[in-house]
C-alpha positions as CSV (number, residue, x, y, z in Angstrom):
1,X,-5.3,-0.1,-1.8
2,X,-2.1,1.3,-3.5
3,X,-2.6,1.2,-7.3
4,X,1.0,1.7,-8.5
5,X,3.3,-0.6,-8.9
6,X,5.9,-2.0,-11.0
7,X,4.7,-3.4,-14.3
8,X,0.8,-4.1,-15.2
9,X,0.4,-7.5,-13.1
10,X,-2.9,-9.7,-13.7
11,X,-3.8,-10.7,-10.3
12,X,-2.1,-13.4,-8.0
13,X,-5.0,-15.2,-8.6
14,X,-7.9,-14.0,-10.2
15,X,-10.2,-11.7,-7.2
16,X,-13.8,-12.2,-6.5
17,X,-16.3,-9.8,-8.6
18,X,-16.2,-7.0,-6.1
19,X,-12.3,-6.4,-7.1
20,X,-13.4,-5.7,-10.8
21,X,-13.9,-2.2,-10.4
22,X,-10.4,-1.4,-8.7
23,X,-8.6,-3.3,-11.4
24,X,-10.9,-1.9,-14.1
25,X,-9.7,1.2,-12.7
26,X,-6.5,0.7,-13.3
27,X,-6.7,-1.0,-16.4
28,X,-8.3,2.5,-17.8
29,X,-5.3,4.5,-16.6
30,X,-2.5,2.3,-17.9
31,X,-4.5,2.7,-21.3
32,X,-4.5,6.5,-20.9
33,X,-0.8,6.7,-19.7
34,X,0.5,5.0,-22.9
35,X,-1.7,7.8,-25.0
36,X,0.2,10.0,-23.7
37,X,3.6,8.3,-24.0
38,X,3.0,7.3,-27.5
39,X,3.1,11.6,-28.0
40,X,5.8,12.3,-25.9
41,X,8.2,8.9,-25.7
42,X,10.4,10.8,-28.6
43,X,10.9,14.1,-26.2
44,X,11.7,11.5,-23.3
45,X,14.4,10.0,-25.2
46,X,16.0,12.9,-26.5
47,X,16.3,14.1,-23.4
48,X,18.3,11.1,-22.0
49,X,19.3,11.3,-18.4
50,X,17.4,14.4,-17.8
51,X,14.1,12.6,-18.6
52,X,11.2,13.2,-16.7
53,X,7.3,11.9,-16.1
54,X,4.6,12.5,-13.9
55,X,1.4,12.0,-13.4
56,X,-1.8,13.8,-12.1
57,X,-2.4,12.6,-8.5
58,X,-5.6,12.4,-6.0
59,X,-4.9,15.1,-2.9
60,X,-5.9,14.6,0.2
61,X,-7.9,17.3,1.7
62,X,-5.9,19.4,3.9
63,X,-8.4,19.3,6.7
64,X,-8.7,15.7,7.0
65,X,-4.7,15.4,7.4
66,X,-3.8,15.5,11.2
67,X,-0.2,17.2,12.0
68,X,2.2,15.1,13.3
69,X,4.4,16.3,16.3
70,X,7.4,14.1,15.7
71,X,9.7,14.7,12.8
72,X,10.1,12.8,10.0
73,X,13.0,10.8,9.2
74,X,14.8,12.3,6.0
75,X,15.3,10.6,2.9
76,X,14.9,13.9,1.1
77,X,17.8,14.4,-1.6
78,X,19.4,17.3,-2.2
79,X,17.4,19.9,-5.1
80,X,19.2,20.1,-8.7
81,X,18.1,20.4,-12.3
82,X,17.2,16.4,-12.0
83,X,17.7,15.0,-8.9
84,X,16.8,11.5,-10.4
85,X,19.7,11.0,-12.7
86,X,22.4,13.2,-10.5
87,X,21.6,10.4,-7.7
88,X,21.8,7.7,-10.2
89,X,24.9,9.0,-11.6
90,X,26.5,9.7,-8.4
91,X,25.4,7.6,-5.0
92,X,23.8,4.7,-7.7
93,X,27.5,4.0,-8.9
94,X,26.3,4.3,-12.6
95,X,28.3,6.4,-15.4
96,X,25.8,6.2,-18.0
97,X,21.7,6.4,-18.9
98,X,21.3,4.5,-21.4
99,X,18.0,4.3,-21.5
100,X,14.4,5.5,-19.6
101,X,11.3,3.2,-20.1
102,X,7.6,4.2,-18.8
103,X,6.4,1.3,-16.5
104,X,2.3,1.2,-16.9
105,X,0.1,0.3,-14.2
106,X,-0.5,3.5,-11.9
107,X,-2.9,5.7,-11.8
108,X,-1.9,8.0,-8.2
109,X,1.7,7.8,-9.7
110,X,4.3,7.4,-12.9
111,X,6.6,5.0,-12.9
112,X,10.0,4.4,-15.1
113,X,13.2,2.2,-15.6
114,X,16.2,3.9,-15.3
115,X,19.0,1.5,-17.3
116,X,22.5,2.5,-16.7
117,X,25.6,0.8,-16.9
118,X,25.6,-0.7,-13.3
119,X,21.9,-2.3,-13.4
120,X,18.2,-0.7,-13.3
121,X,16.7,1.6,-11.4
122,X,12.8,1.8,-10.2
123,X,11.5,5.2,-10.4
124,X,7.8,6.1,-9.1
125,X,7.1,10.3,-9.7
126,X,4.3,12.8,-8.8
127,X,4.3,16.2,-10.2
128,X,1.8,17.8,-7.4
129,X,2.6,15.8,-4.2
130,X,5.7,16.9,-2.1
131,X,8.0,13.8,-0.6
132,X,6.4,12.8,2.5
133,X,3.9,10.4,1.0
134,X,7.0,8.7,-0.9
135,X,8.8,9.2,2.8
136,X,6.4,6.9,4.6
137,X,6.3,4.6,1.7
138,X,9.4,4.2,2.1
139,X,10.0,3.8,6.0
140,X,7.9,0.9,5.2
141,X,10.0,-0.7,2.6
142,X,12.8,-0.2,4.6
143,X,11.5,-1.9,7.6
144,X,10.3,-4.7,5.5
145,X,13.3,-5.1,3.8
146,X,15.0,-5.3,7.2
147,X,13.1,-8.4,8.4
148,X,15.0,-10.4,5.7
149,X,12.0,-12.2,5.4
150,X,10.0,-11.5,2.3
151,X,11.2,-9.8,-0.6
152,X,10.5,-6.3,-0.9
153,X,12.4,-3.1,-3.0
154,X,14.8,-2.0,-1.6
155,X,14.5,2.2,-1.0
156,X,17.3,4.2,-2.2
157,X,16.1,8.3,-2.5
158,X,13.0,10.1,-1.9
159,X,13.4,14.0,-2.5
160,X,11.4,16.9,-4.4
161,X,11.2,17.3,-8.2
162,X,12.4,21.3,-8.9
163,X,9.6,21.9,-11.1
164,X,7.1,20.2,-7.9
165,X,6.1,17.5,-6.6
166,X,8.7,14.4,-5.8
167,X,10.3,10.7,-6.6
168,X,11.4,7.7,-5.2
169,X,14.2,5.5,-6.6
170,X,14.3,2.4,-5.4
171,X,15.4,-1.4,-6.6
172,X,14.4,-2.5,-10.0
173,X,13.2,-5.9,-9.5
174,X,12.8,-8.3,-12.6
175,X,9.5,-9.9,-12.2
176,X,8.8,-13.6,-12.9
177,X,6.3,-14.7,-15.3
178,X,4.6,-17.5,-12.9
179,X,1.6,-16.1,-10.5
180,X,4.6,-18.2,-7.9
181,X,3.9,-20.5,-4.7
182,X,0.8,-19.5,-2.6
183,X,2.4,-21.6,0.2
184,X,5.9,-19.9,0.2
185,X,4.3,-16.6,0.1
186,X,2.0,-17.5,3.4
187,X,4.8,-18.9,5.4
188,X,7.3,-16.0,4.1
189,X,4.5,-13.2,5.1
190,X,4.4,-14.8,8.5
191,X,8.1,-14.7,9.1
192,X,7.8,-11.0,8.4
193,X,5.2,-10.7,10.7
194,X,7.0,-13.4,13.4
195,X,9.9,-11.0,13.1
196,X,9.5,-7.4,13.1
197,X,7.5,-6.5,16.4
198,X,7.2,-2.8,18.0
199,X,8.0,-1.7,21.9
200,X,6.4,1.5,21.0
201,X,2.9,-0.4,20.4
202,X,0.1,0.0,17.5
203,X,0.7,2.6,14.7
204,X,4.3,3.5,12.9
205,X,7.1,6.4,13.1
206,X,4.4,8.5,10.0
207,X,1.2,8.6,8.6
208,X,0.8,7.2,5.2
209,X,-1.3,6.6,2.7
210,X,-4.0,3.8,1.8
211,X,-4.3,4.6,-2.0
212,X,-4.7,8.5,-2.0
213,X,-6.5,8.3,1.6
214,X,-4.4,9.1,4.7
215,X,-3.9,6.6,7.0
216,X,-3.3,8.0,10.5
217,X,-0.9,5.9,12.5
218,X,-0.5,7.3,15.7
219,X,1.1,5.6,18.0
220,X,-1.3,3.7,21.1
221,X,-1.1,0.9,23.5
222,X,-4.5,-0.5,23.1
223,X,-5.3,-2.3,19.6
224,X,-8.9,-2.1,19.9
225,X,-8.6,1.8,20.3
226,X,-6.2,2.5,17.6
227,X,-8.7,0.2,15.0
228,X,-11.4,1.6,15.9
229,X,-10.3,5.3,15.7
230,X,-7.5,5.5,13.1
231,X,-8.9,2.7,11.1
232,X,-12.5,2.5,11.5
233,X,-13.5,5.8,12.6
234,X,-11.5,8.0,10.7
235,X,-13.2,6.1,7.3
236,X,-16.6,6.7,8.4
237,X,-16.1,10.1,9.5
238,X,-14.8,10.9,5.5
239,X,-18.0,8.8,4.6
240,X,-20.2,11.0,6.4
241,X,-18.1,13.8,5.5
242,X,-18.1,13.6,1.4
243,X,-21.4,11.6,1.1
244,X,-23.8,12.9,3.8
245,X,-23.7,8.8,5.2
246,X,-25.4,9.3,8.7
247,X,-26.7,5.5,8.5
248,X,-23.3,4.4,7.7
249,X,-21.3,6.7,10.2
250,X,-24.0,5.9,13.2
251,X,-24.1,2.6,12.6
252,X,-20.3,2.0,12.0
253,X,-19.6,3.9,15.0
254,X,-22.0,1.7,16.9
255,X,-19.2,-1.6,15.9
256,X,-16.7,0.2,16.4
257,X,-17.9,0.6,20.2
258,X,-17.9,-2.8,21.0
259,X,-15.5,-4.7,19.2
260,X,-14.2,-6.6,22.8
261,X,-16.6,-9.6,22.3
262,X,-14.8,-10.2,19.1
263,X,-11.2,-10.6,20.7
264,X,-12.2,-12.7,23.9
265,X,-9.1,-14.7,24.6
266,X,-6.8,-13.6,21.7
267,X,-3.0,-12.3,22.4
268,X,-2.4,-9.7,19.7
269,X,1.0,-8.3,19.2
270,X,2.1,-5.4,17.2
271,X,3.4,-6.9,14.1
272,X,4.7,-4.9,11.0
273,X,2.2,-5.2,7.9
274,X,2.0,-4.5,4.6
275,X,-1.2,-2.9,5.0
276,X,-2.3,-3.5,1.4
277,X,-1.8,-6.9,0.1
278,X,-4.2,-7.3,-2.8
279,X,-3.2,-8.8,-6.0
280,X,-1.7,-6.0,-7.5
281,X,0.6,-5.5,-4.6
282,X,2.1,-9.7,-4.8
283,X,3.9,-10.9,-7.5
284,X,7.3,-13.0,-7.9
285,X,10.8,-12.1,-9.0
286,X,12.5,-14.3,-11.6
287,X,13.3,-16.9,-9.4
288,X,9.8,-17.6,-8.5
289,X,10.2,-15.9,-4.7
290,X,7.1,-14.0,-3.9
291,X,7.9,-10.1,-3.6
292,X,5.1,-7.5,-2.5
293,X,5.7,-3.8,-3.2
294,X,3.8,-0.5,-2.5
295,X,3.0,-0.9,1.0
296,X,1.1,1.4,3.5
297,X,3.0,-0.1,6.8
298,X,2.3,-0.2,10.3
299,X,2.4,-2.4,12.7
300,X,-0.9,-3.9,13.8
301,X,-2.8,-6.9,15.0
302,X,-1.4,-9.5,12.0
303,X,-5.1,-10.9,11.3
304,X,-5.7,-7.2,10.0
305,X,-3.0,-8.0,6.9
306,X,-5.8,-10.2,4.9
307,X,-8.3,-7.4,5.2
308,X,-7.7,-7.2,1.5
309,X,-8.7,-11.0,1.2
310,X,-11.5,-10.3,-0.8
311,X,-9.3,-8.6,-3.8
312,X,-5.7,-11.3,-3.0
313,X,-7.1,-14.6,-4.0
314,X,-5.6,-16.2,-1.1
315,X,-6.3,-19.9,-0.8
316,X,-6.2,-23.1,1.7
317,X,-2.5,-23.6,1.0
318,X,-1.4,-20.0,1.8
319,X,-3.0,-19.9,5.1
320,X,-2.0,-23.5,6.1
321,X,1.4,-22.3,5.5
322,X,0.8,-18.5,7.2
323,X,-0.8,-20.7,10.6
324,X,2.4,-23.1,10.9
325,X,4.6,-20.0,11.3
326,X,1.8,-17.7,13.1
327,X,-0.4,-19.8,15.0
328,X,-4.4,-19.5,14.4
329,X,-6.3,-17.2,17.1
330,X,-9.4,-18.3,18.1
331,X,-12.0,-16.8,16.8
332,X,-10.2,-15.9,13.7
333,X,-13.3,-16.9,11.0
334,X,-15.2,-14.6,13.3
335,X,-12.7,-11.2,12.7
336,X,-12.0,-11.8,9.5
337,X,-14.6,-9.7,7.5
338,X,-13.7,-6.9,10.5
339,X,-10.8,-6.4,8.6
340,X,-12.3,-6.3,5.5
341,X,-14.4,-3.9,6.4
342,X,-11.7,-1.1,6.5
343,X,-11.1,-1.7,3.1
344,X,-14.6,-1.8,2.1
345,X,-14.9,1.8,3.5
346,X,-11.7,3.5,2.1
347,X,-13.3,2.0,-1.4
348,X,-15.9,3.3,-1.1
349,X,-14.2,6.9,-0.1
350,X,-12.5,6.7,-3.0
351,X,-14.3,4.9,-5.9
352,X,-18.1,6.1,-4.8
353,X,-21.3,3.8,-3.8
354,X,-20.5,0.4,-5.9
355,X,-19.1,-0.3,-2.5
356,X,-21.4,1.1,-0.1
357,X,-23.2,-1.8,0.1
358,X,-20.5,-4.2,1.2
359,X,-19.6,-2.1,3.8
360,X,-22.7,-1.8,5.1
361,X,-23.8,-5.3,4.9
362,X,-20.8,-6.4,7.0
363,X,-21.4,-3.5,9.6
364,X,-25.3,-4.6,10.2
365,X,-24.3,-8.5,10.5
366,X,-21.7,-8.0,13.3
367,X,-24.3,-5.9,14.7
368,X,-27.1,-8.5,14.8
369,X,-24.0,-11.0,15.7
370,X,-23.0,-8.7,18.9
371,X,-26.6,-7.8,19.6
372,X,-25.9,-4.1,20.1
């Protein structure tokens, strides 16, 4: 549930009640972001090119992060006085900064516009984080943006900030002003997901992030074993690890056990996903093409990309549209609040009990439903 993104969107259609907190959330920080703006904007401005902002940031706990044995892929930039404008100046074609506007809407990350004399720039910043969150972020743009499906930013440079922490510059994308074509975006997601496949299996090339939670994506074979360990498991395990939740870890773990019943003649492929499409991750560029942004990618079974259903507003016409591309699975209806339920955790790891509830609710029906 990635918070930042470009601009302060209202919702692609307006989410159930149980989204209110999350975008109250955010709502709260964009307010306390401009506070602090409205003190410093002048500093910001006389600076020019060598303008800077961060923000605070959630970070992860070191012993909940699991070391990865393959390298990373570098997007790292090289260290100067401001790596931001040097790239913009240099590999962004651009001769002049004319001007550097705060983008609200974040509350993990700061975001700004970069104007210059050869377009805009997107720039998301974190004084305390070092790159490889913005890495993974974006090795996922980047493999979206290959599929030439769906509209996504296009990733530039990800690199450390000398005073700490990092940046990613990426495509400035003008939004629309119309919540756009629930139909074009189902059909458009399903290309993605139609198109971009893996040989290597269930996970991706990094871990990321889902918000400020890590998201382990190791690769495996076996989609019921990497959902029920890296997905399932490792969010009860921080539930029973920050709140003391033995009810909800035992009986979580208990699903999580005996999912098979629930897949019973489905063919389930590795597809790339977003990972976090909620509301405040759609929107539509001034044409009125959908575009989704701030992704935590892997690839995965594809049903598993509406676990944020609950918080997206997705309607009859979007799926109609997503099933003539990707055909319906049987049993679908029956794995959809599954998915959900991932989400419902990592909520409740990060925003506290408002969401304990929900999680638990769908974990005790699917075990009266599987009789275990």
């Amino acid at each position: 549930m990635r918070v930042e993104s470009f601009q302060l969107k209202l919702p692609f259609m307006f989410p159930m009640s149980r989204c209110l907190t999350q975008i109250m959330d955010k709502i709260v920080a964009h307010a306390r972001s401009h506070v602090r703006l409205g003190i410093n904007i002048w500093k910001m401005e006389a600076r020019g090119a060598r303008g800077l902002a961060a923000s605070g940031a959630i970070i992860p706990r070191p012993e909940i992060l699991k070391e990865r044995r393959k390298p990373r892929p570098s997007f790292v930039a090289s260290l100067g006085d401001d790596p931001i404008s040097e790239w913009i100046l240099t590999e962004g074609k651009a001769t002049q900064i004319t001007r550097i506007t705060p983008i609200g809407g974040g509350c993990i990350n700061h975001a700004n516009r970069y104007v210059t004399d050869s377009g805009s720039f997107f720039v998301k910043t974190n004084r305390t984080i070092g790159p490889s969150m913005f890495e993974g972020e974006a090795l996922g743009l980047n493999a979206m943006y290959t599929t030439q499906s769906i509209r996504v930013p296009k990733p530039y440079k990800v690199g450390p900030l000398p005073t700490g922490g990092s940046y990613i510059i990426m495509e400035f994308i003008e939004f629309g002003s119309s919540r756009g074509n629930q139909s074009v975006l189902g059909r458009k997601l399903a290309e993605m997901h139609k198109a971009a496949k893996s040989s290597k299996g269930f996970g991706f090339d990094v871990d990321n992030t889902i918000g400020s939670t890590p998201q382990i994506n190791n690769w495996c074979s076996d989609w019921l074993e990497f959902f029920a360990d890296y997905r399932l498991g490792y969010q009860l395990k921080l539930a029973l690890d920050q709140y003391r939740d033995s009810t909800i870890y035992e009986k979580g773990q208990k699903l999580a056990k005996n999912l098979q019943p629930l897949f019973e003649g489905v063919v389930i492929e590795p597809c790339l996903l977003h990972g976090d499409l909620w509301s405040g991750n759609i929107s539509t560029d001034s044409n009125g093409d959908p575009v989704i942004l701030d992704p935590a990618c892997y690839y995965g079974h594809n049903e598993a990309e509406f676990g944020m259903s609950w918080c997206a507003g997705f309607g009859g016409s979007f799926y109609s549209s997503y099933f003539e591309v990707m055909p319906k699975q049987p049993g679908f209806e029956r794995r959809r609040d599954l998915y959900m339920l991932y989400h419902y955790l990592n909520h409740y790891n990060l925003f506290g009990s408002g969401y304990r509830s929900s999680a638990l609710s769908i974990i005790e029906d699917y075990l009266r439903m599987l009789k275990v």
